[in-house]
C-alpha positions as CSV (number, residue, x, y, z in Angstrom):
1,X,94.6,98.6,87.3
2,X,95.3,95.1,88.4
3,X,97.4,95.6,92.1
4,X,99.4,92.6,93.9
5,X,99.8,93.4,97.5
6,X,102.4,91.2,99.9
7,X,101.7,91.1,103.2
8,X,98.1,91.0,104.3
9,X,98.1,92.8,107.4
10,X,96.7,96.1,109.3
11,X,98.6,98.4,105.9
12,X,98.3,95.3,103.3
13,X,94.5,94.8,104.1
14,X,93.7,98.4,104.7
15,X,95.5,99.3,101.1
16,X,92.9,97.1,99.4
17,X,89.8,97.9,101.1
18,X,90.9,101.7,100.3
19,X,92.0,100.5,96.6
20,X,88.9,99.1,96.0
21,X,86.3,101.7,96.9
22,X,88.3,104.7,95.2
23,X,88.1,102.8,91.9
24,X,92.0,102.8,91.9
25,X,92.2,98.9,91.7
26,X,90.2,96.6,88.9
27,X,91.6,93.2,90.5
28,X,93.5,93.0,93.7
29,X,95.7,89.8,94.5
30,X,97.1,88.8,97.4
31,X,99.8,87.0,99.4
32,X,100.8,86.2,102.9
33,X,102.7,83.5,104.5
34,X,100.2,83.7,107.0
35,X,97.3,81.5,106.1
36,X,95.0,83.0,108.4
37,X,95.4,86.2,107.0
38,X,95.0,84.9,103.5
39,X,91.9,83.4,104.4
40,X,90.5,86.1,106.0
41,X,91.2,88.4,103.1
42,X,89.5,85.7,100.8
43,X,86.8,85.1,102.9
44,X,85.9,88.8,103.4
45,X,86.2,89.7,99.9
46,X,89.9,92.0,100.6
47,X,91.4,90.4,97.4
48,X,89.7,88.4,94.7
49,X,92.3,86.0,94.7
50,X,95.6,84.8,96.1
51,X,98.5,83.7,94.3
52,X,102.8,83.1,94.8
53,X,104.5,85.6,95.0
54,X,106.7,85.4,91.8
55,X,103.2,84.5,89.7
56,X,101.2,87.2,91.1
57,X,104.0,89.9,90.6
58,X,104.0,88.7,86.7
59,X,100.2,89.4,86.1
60,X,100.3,93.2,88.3
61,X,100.5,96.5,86.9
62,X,101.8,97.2,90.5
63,X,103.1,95.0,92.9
64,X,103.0,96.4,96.9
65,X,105.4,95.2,99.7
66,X,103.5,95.7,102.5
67,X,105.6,93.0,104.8
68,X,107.8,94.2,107.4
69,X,111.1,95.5,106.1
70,X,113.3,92.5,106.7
71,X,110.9,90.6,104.4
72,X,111.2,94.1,101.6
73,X,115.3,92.9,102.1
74,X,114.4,89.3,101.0
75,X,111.6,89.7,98.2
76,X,113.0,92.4,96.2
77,X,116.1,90.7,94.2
78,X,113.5,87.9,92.5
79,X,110.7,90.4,92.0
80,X,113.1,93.3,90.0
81,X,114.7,90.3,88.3
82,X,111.4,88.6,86.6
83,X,110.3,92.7,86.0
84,X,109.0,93.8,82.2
85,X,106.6,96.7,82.9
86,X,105.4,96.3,86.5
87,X,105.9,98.9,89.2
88,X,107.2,98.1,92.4
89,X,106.4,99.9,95.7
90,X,106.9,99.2,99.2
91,X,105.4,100.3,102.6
92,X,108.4,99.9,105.1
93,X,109.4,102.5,107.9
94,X,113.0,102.3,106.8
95,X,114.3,103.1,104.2
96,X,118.1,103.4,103.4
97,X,118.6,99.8,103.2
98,X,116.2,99.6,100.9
99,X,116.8,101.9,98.5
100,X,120.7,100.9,98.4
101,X,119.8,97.7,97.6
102,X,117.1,98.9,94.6
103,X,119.6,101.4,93.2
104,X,122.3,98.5,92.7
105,X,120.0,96.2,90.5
106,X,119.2,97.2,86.6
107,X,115.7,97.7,86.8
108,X,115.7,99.6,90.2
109,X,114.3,102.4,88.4
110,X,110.8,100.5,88.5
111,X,111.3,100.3,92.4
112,X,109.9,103.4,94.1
113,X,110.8,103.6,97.5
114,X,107.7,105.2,100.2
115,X,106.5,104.9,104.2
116,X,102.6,106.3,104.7
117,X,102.5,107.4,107.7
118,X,99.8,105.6,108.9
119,X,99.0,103.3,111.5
120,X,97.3,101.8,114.5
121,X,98.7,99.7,117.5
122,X,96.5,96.2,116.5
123,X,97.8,94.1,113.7
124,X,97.0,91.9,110.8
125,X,94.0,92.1,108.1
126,X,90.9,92.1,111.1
127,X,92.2,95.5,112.1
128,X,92.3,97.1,108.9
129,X,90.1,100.0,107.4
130,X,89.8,101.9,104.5
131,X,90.2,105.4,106.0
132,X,93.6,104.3,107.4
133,X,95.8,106.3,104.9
134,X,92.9,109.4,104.7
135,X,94.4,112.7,104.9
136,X,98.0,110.9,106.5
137,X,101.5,111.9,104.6
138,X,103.1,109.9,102.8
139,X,106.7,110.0,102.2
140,X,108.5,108.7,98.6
141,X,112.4,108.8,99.1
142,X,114.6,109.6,96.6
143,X,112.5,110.1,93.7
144,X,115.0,111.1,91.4
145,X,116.1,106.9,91.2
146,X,112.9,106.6,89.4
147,X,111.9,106.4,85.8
148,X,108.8,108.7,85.0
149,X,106.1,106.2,85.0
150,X,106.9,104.0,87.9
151,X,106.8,107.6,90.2
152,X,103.7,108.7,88.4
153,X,102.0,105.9,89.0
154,X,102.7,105.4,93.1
155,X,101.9,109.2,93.4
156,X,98.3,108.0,91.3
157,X,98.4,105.5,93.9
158,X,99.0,107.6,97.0
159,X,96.1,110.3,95.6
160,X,93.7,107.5,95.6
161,X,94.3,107.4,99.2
162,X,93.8,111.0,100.0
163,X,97.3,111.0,101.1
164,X,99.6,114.2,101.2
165,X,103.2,113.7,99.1
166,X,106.1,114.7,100.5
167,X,109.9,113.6,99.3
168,X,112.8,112.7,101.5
169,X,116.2,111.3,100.7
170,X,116.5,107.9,102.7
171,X,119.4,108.7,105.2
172,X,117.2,112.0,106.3
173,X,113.8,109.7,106.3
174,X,115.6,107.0,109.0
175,X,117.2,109.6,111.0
176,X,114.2,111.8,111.8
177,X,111.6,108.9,111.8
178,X,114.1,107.2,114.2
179,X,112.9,110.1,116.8
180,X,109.2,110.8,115.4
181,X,108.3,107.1,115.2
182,X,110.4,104.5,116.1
183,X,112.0,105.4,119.5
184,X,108.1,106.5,120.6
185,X,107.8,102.6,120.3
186,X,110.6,101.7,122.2
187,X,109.5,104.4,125.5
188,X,105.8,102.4,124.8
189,X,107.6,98.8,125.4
190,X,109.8,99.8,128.1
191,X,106.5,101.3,130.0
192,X,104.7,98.3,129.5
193,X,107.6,96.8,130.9
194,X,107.8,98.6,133.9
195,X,104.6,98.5,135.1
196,X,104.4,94.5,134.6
197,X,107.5,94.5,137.1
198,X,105.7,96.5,139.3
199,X,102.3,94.3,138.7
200,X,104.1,91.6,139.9
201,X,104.3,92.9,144.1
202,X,101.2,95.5,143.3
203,X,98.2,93.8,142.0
204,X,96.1,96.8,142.1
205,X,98.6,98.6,139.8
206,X,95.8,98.1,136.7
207,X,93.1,99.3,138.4
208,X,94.5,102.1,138.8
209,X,96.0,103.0,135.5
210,X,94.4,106.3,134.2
211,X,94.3,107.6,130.8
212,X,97.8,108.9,130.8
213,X,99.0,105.9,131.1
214,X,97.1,104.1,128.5
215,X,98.0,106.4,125.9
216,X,101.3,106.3,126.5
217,X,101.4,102.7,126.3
218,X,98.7,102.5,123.6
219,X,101.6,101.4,121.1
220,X,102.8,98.4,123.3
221,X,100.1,96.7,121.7
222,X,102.2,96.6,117.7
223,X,103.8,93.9,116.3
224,X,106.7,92.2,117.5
225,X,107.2,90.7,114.0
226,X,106.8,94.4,112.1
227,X,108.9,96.6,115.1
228,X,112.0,94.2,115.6
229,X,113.2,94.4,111.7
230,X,112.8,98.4,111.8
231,X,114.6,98.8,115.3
232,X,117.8,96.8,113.8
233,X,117.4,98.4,110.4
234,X,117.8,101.2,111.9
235,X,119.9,100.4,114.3
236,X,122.5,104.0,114.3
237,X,119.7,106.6,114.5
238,X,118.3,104.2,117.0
239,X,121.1,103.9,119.4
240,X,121.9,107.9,118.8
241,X,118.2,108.5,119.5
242,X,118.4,106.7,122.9
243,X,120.9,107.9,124.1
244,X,119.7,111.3,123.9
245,X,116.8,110.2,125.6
246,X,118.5,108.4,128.4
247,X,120.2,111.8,128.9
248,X,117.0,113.3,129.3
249,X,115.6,110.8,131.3
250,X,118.6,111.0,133.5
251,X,118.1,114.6,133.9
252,X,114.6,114.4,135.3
253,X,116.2,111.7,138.0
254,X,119.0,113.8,138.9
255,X,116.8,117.0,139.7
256,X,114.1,114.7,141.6
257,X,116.9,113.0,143.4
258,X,118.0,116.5,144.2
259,X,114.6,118.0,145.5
260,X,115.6,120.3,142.5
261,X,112.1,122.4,141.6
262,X,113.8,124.8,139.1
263,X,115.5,122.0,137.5
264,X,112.5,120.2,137.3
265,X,110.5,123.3,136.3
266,X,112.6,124.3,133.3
267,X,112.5,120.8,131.5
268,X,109.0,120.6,131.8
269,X,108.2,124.2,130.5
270,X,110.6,123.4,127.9
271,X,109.0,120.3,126.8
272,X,105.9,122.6,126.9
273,X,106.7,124.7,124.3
274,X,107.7,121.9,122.1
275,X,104.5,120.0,122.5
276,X,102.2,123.0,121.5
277,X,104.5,123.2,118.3
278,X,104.6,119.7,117.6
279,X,100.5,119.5,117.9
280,X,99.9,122.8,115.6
281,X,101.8,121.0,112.9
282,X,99.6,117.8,113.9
């Protein structure tokens, strides 16, 4: 199976490493606009070779979009135009936009549309693994938009991995992965944030940061470059998704303000409860 991957980063370079040592992947190609994460994938035998984007896609039996989802946007007219038998799949953390825009062109039944669920807080190809994706979900939206061999072949792809399938329709996928995922982010950057205001009148502040703190922050450390595109993409269930949590937030300030125990008392036990179900499903 000869496999073109797009965007050589933490998912593009763990996808090959994983690829390869499955015996999923024959040749793997690759291309970033980054040189330094071509070379590195070159250099440290990722891919056997790099090539264009439109001449790579030709020689593929399937072509991966692993750039962050603005970039999906931009790429996927020219490669579903120069199509014959290729597959295309991408790796992005939204998806309505995505899919709208596959299901209007003639050969968007070749385009199957699918987020793994997998992921650190560094970035690019020096980051990567090949156990990344073990074990994870992944997600494939909308599955009925797809010929029969194009979804047969990603769900090959995704049991190479040692992934676990699961199907969403788009709309669903963006709204709940706006409040498992991509507001989590947000509350990481805003911490970050707050304690550097703080850091700049408290120089000890650091020091003093325990392990609470630095696993709640942990995913300050993710791309600017990835996170920007999905926040906008997804902009609705974002905003709606805030506010709920600003309400929340507000809440917790309102019964401290108040010396309120009970108040305070009853959204923590309820947040309880919700942890020890979140982490039996974990």
């Amino acid at each position: 199976m000869n496999i073109f991957i797009i965007g050589l980063g933490l998912i593009g370079g763990s996808l090959a490493k994983s690829l390869r040592s499955s015996g999923f992947a024959d040749e793997i190609i690759g291309f970033d606009r980054a040189a330094e994460n071509l070379s590195f994938c070159l250099e440290n035998k990722l891919i056997d070779g790099a090539a264009e984007v439109l001449e790579g896609a030709k020689a593929a039996d399937i072509i991966i979009l692993a750039t962050p989802v603005d970039g999906i946007l931009e790429l996927m007219p020219a490669l579903l135009d120069q199509l014959d038998e290729q597959v295309v799949v991408d790796m992005g953390s939204t998806k309505k936009e995505i899919v709208e825009l596959a299901s209007k062109h003639p050969k968007g039944q070749n385009f199957v549309a699918a987020h793994p669920m997998a992921g650190i807080e560094n970035s690019g190809p020096a980051a990567s693994f090949e156990q990344l994706f073990t074990d994870k979900v992944a997600i494939i939206c909308n599955p009925e938009k797809n010929a029969r061999m194009p979804l047969n072949l990603v769900k090959l792809l995704f049991k190479a991995l040692n992934m676990k399938l699961i199907y969403m329709d788009a709309e669903e996928h963006d709204k709940d992965l706006a409040y498992l995922s991509h507001l989590s982010h947000i509350l990481s950057f805003s911490l970050a944030l707050t304690a550097y205001n703080v850091e700049d009148k408290e120089r000890n502040i650091y020091n003093l940061a325990g392990g609470g703190f630095a696993s709640t922050v942990r995913l300050a450390g993710s791309s600017a470059a990835m996170w920007n595109p999905i926040f906008l993409q997804n902009k609705d269930n974002m905003l709606e998704a805030l506010d709920l949590y600003i309400s929340n937030l507000s809440l917790f300030k309102e019964h401290i303000q108040n010396e309120d125990k009970e108040g305070l008392n009853q959204l923590m036990e309820k947040s309880n409860t919700i942890y020890k179900i979140i982490n039996q499903s974990l």
